[in-house]
C-alpha positions as CSV (number, residue, x, y, z in Angstrom):
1,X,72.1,80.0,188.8
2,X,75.5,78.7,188.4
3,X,77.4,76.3,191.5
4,X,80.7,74.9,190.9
5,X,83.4,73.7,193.5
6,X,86.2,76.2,192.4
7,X,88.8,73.9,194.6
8,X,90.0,72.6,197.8
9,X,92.3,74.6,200.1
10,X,94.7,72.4,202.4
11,X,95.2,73.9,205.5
12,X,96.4,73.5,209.1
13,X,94.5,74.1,212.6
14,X,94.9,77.2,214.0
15,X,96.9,79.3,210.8
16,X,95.1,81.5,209.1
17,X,94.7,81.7,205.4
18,X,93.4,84.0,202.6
19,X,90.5,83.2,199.4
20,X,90.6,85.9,196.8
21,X,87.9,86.3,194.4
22,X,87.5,89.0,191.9
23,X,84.3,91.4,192.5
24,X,83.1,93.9,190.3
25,X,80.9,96.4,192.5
26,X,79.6,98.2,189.4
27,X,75.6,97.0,189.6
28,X,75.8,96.4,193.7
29,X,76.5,93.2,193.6
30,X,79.0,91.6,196.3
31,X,80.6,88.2,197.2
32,X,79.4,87.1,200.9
33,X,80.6,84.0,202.9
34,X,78.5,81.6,204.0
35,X,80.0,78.7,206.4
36,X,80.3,77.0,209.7
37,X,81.3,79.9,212.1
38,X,82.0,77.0,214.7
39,X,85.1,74.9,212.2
40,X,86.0,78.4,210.7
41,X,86.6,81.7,212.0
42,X,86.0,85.0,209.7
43,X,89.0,87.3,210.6
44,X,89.4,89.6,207.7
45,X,86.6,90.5,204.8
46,X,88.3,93.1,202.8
47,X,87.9,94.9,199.4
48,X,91.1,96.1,197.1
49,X,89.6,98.7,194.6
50,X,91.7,97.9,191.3
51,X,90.1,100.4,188.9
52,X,87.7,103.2,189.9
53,X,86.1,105.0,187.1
54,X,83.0,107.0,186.6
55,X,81.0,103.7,185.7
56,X,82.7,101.0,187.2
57,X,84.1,99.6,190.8
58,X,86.4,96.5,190.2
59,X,89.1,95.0,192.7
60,X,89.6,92.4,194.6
61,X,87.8,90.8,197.5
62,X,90.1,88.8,200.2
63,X,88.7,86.3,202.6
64,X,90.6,85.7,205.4
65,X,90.0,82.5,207.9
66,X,91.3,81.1,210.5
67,X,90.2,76.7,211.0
68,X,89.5,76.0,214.5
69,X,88.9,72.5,214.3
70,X,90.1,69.1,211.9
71,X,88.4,67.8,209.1
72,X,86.5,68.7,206.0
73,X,84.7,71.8,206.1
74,X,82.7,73.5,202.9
75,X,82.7,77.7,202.4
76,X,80.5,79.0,199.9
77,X,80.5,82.7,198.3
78,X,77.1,84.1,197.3
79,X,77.3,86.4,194.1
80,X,74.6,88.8,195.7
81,X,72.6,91.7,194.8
82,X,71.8,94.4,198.2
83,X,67.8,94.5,196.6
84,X,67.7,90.4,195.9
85,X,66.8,87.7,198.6
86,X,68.1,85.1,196.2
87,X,72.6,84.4,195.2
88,X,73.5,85.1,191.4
89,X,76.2,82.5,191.5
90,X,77.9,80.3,193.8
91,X,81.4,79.0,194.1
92,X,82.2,77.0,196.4
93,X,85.6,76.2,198.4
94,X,86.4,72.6,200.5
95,X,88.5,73.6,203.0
96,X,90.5,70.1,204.4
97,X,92.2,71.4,208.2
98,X,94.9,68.9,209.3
């Protein structure tokens, strides 16, 4: 499995802010959020189809946080399949609240 820090997001407390990642829905697979629910604050998790065809489901999947409290905080997306226990791939945001 694959892990890499895709970057770091500079934000202030209290204004929300979006993550977009690409997501291709074709197999079942999905991204999913994993992170400190008490430094961030999940307020939007929402998927923008881009193509629908007979064989594949592709868009766009928005994140959208809001920090609650200062410092440096991690969020990682799991590349998941609904049948699997285990992540596909990982990428992995730092999220630096001021």
């Amino acid at each position: 499995m694959e892990e890499k820090l895709v970057r770091a997001v500079h934000v202030r407390v209290g204004e929300p802010f979006k993550i977009r990642i690409w997501e291709d829905r074709t197999r079942g697979s999905r991204w999913a959020a994993d992170f400190d629910t008490a430094l961030l604050r999940l307020l939007n998790d929402d998927y923008d189809r881009t193509r629908n065809i007979r064989v594949s489901d592709i868009g766009m999947r928005y994140f959208e946080f809001l920090p609650i409290a200062a410092g440096k905080h991690q969020i990682v997306f799991e590349w998941r399949y609904g049948w699997k226990f285990s992540a596909e791939n990982r990428l992995t945001y730092e999220v630096i609240v001021g």
